[in-house]
C-alpha positions in Angstrom: -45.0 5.4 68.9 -44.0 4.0 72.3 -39.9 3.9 71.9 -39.4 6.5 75.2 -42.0 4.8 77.4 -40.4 0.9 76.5 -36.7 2.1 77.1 -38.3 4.0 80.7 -39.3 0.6 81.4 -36.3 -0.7 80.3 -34.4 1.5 82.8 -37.1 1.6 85.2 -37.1 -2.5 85.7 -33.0 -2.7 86.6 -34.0 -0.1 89.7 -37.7 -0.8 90.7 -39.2 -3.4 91.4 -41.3 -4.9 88.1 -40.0 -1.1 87.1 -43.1 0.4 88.9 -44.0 1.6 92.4 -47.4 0.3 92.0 -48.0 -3.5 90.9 -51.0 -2.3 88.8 -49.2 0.2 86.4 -46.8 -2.4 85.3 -49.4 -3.4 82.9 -49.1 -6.7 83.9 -52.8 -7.8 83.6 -53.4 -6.6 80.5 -49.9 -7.2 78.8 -48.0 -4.8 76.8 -45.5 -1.8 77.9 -46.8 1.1 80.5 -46.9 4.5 79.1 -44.8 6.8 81.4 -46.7 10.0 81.9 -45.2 13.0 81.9 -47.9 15.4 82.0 -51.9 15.7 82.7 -54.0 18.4 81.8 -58.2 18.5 81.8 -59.3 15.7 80.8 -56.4 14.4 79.1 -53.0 12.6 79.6 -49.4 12.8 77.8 -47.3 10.5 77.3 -43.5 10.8 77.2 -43.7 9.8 73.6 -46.0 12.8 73.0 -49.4 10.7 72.8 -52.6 12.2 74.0 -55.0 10.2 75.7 -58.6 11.0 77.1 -58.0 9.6 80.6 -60.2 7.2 82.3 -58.2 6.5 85.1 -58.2 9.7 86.7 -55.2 8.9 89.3 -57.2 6.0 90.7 -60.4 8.6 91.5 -58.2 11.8 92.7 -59.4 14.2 88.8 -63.1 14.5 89.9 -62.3 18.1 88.4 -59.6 16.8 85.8 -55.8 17.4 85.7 -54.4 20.5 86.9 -57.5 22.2 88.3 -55.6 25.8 88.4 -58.0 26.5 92.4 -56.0 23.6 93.2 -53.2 24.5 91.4 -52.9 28.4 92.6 -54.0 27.2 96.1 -50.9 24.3 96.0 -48.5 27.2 94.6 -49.1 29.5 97.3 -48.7 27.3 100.0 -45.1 25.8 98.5 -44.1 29.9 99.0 -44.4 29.2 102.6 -42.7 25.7 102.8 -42.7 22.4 102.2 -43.2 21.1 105.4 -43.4 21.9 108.9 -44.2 19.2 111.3 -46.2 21.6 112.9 -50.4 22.9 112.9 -50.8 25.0 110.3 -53.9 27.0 109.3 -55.7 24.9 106.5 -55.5 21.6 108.2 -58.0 23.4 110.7 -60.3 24.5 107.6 -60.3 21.1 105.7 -61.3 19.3 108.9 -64.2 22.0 109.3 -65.1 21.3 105.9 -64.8 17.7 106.0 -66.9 17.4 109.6 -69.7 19.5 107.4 -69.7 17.4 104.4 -69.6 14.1 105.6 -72.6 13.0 107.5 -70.4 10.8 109.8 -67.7 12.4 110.4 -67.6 14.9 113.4 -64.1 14.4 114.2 -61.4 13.7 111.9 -57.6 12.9 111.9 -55.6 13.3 108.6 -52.7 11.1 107.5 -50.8 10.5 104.3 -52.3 7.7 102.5 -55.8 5.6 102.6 -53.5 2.5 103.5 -52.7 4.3 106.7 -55.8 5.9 107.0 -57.6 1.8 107.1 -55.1 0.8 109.4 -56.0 3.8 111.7 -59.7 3.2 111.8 -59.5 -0.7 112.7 -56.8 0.0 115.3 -59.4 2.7 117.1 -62.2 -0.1 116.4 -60.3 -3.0 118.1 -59.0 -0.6 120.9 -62.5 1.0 122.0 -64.5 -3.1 121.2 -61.6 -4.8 123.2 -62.3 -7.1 120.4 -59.5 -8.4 117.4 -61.4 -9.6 115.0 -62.5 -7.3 111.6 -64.9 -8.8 108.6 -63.7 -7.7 105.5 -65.5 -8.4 102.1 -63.7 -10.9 98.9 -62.2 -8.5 96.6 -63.0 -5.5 98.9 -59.4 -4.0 98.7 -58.3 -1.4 101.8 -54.7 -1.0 101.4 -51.8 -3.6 102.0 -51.7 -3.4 106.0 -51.2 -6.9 106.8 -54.9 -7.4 108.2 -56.4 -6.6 104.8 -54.2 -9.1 102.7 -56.6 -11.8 103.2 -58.1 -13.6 100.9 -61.0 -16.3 101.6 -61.4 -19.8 102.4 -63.7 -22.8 102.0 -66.6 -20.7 103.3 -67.4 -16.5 103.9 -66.8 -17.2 107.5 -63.4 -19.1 107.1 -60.3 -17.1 108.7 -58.6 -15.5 106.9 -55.0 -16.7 105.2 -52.2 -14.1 104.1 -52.8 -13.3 100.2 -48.8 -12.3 100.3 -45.4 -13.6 101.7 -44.4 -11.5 104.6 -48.3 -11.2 106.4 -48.1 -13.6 109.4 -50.5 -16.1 109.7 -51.5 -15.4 113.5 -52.4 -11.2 111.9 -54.9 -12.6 109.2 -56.7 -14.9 111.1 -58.3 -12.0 113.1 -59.8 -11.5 109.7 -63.2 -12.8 108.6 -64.1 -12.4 105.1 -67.7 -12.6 103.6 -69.2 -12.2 100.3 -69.9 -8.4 99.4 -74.1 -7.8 98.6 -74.8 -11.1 100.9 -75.3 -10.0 104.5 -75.9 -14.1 105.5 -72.4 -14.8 104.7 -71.8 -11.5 107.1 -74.4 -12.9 109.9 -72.0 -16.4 109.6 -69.4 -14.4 110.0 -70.2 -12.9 113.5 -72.0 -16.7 114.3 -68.6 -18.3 114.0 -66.3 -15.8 116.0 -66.4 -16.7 120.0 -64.6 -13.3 120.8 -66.9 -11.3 118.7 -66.1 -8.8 116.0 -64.6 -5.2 116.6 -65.6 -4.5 112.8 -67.1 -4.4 109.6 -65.2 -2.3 106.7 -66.6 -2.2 103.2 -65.9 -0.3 99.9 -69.7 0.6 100.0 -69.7 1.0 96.5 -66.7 -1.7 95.4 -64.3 -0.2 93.3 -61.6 -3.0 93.3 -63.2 -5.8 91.9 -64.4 -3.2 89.4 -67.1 -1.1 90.2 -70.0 -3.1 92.1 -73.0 -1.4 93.2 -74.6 -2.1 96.9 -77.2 -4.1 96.6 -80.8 -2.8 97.5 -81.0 -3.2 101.4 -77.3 -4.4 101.8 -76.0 -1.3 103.5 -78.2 -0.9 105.5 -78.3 -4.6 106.5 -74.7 -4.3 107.5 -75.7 -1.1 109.8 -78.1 -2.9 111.7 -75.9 -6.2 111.9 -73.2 -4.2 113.4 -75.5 -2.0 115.5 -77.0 -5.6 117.1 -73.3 -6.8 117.5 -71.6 -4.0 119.5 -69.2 -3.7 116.4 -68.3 -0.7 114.3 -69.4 -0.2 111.2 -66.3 1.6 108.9 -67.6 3.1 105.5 -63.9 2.8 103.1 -64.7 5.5 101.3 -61.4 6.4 100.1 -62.8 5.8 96.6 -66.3 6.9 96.8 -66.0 9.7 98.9 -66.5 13.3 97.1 -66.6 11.3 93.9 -69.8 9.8 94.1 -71.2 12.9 95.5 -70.6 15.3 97.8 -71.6 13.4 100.7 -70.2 10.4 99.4 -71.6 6.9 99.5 -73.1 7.4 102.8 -75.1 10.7 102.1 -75.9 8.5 98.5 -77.8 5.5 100.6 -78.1 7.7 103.7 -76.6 4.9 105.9 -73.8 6.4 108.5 -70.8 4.8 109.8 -69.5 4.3 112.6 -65.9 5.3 110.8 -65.0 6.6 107.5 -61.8 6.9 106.0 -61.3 9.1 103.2 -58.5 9.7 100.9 -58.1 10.4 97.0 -60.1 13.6 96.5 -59.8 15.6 99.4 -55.6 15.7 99.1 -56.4 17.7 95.2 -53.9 15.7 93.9 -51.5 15.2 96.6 -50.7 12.5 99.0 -53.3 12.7 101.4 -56.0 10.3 103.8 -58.0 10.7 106.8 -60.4 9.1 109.3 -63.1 10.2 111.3 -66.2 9.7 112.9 -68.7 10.2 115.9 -66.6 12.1 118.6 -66.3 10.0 121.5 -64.8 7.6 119.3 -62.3 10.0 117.6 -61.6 11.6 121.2 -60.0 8.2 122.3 -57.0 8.9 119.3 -53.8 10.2 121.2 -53.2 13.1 122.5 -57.0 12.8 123.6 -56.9 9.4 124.4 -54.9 6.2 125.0 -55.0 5.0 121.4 -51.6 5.6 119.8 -51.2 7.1 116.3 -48.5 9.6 114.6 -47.0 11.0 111.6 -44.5 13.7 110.4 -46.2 14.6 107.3 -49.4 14.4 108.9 -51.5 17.2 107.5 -48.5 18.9 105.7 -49.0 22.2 104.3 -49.4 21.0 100.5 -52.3 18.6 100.5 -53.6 20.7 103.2 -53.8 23.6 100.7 -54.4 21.5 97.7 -57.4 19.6 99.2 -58.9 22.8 100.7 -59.0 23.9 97.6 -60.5 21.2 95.9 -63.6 20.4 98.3 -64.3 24.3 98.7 -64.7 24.2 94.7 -66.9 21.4 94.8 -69.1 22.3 98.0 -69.2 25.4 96.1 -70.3 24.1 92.4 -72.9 21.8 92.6 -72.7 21.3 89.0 -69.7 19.2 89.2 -72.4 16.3 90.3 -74.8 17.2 87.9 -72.3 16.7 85.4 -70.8 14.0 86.1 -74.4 11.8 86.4 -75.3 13.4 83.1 -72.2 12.2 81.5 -72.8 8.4 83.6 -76.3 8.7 82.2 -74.6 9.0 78.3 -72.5 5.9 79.5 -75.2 4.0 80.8 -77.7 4.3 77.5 -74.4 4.1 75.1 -72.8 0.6 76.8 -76.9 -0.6 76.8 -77.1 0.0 73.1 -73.6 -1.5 72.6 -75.0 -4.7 74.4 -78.0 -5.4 72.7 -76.3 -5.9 69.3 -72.6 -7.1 70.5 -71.4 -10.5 69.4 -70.2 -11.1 73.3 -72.3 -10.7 76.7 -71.2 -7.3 77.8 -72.5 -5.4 81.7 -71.9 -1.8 82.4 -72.3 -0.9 86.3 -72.2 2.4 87.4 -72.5 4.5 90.4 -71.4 8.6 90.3 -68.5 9.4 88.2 -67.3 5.6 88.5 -68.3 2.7 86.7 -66.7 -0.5 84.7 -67.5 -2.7 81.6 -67.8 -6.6 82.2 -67.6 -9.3 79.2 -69.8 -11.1 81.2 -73.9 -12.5 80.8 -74.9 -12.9 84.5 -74.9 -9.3 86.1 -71.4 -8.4 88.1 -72.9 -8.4 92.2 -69.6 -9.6 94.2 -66.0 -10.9 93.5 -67.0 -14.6 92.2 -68.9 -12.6 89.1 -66.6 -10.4 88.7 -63.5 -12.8 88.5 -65.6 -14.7 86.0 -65.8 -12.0 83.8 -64.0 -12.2 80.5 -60.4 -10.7 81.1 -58.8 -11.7 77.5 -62.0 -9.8 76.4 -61.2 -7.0 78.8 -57.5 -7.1 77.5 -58.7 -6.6 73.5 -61.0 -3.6 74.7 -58.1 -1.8 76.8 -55.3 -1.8 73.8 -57.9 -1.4 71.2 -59.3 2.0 73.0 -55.2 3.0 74.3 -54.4 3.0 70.0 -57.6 4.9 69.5 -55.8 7.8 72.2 -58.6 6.5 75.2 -56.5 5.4 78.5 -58.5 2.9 80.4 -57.4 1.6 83.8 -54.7 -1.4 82.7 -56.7 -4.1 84.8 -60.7 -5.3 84.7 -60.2 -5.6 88.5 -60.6 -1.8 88.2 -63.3 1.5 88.2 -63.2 4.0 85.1 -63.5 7.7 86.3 -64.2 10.6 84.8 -64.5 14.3 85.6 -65.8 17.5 85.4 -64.0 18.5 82.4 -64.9 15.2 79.9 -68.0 16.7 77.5 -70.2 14.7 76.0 -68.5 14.4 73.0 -65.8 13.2 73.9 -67.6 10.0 75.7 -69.5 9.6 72.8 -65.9 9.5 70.8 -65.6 7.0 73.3 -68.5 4.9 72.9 -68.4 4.8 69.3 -65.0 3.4 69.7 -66.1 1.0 72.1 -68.8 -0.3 70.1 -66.0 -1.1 67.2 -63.7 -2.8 69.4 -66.7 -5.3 71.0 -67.8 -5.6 67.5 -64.9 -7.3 66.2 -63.7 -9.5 69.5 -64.3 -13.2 68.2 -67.4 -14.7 70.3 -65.5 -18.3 70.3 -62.3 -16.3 72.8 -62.6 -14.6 75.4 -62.4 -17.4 78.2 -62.7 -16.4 81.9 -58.6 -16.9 82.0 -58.7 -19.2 85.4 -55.0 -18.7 85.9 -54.3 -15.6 84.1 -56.7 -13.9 86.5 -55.6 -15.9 89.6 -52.2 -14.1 89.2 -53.8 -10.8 88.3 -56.0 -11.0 91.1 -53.1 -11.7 93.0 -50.9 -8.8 91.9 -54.1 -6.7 92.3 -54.4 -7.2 95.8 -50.8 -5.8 96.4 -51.2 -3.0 94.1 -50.8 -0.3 97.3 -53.2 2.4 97.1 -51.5 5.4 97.2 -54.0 8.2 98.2 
């Protein structure tokens, strides 16, 4: 029964735009009516209708220790005692950054801010100020928040300028945007070949979450280090996805390849609006008041996310186990979606990195955006509604990573597999067409989805 979420939508379309505040929750990729949420708990969502779903979204990456983790919880309580909001320093902005700068191999400095969108934004501004250079690389299908520079999509070639992917980006912003292939570091190299001016920077999902999750290939990262190193550019890790999720160090403690920049977000905020850049301190000394290179906000650090991701990253640095977990249940995944391949009536790929990963109807393995987009979304679609009747919420777009947390158990992703493995069993091996145009517009919509944290 869905009759409270459709008349939500109902209401919801005459007063938001496509009745969301997020183009990706309006279901519009895979079809149907969005559930409205009105509560999360563990490793489970509700519905306004009452229906109970083991969640795979996991807020976009936030639940690496599931809904309503009462440390976070307790910690967020206490601190709305004491206000809301102060536009002021207060104590546990000074204890997350300590935490962070210990964590996070290249961070030694670190500024917060409200979402990753601003927290991109941030990072390439510093990057452009202290290069005197304008032009960024970014990678197709790499998605860093809808600042005008990111909305780019690419040409003829990897080293073509960027065009705007959306009305309202001016042409003259994204053509100081290259964009190259992600896993192929010559489309990078022909990237920094065809700019006179040279390149202030590089920024890269290094594990892609937004073309579903894609894997660095071996030697990539560290390719794109030493490319930038023999450039004079900066090398910015988005790990606004990846970070804390795919272990505690993140990606870059993962593949041990450090940044120049990092910009975080999701996970450290516990729930709440939160994102942050940092890196090797005589770049971060050059952000005002320390240095000429201008950036502000009023929630800035607020007292809430402050507390909440405090919280959340002191429970983790503190409980290893979280990580053990979460690879043991990505282990289950792997073997289960392996066995589900080798007798399913459709080619079917499972990548995986950390608590992340994503199932492609595809036969060639899923590398970069091209292989991705190719992928089987009408396939996708059958899986996602089959699994949301069976009470097992899946992100409502192929373009995107599943996530779990430290509360799913074993059983219930073998629930989930099992499931799985009856959906892909039925889906007729004659449909299931790559969807040219259906997935044009998706991709479309994706890329102006607005992360959020």
């Amino acid at each position: 029964m869905t009759s409270r979420s459709e008349k939500l939508f109902g209401r919801a379309r005459r007063v938001l735009p496509g009745g969301v505040n997020s183009p990706v929750r309006a279901f519009t990729s895979v079809g149907g009516v969005p559930r409205f949420i009105r509560s999360a708990r563990g490793a489970y969502l509700e519905d306004a209708d009452g229906n109970r779903y083991l969640d795979f979204m996991g807020s976009w990456g936030v639940a690496i220790l599931g809904h309503d983790h009462p440390a976070v919880r307790e910690a967020a309580a206490r601190a709305l005692t004491r206000g809301t909001s102060f536009g002021a320093p207060s104590p546990d902005e000074v204890g997350i950054a300590e935490l962070v700068a210990e964590l996070v191999p290249g961070i030694e400095v670190v500024r917060f801010v409200n979402s990753g969108t601003e927290a991109t934004m941030s990072a390439v501004r510093l990057a452009r100020a202290v290069t005197g250079r304008s032009r960024i690389v970014k990678f197709r299908g790499g998605y860093h928040g809808h600042a005008d520079a990111f909305l780019v999509a690419a040409g003829s070639g990897a080293a073509t300028l960027g065009v705007p992917s959306s009305p309202g980006v001016p042409a003259a912003t994204a053509q100081h945007t290259s964009v190259a292939e992600f896993n192929d570091l010559a489309s990078v190299e022909d990237c920094f070949s065809a700019s006179e001016e040279g390149v202030a920077a590089v920024i890269v999902e290094p594990v892609a979450g937004n073309m579903g999750c894609v894997p660095p290939a071996d030697g990539f990262l560290p390719g794109l280090r030493e490319l930038c190193t023999r450039h004079g550019a900066l090398l910015i890790f988005d790990e606004v996805m990846t970070g804390f999720r795919v272990g505690l160090t993140g990606a870059q403690g993962r593949y041990d390849v450090i940044p120049d920049l990092t910009t975080l977000g999701k996970v450290i905020g516990g729930g709440l609006p939160v994102g942050a850049y940092g890196g090797r301190e005589e770049l971060m000394r050059e952000i005002a008041p320390d240095g000429p290179v201008y950036q502000a906000g009023t929630l800035s650090g607020n007292p809430l996310a402050m507390a909440a991701g405090l919280a959340a990253l002191r429970h983790l640095a503190e409980h290893p186990e979280v990580y053990e977990h979460t690879e043991n249940l990505g282990r289950l995944l792997d073997r289960g979606f392996d066995e589900i391949a080798a007798t399913s009536p459709v080619p079917v790929r499972w990548n995986r990195v950390g608590a992340m990963g994503s199932l492609f109807f595809s036969e060639p393995p899923v590398i970069d955006w091209p292989s991705s987009e190719a992928s089987s979304s009408e396939r996708f679609n059958q899986l996602f509604h089959g699994m949301l009747d069976r009470g097992i919420y899946l992100p409502p777009s192929s373009y995107e990573a599943w996530f779990w947390s430290a509360v799913h158990e074993e059983p219930e992703l073998a629930r989930t597999l099992e499931a799985a493995a009856e959906i892909i069993s039925r889906i007729d091996n004659q449909s299931g067409s790559t969807g040219t145009t259906e997935r044009a517009v998706a991709g479309r919509a994706h890329a102006r989805k607005g992360r959020t944290s």
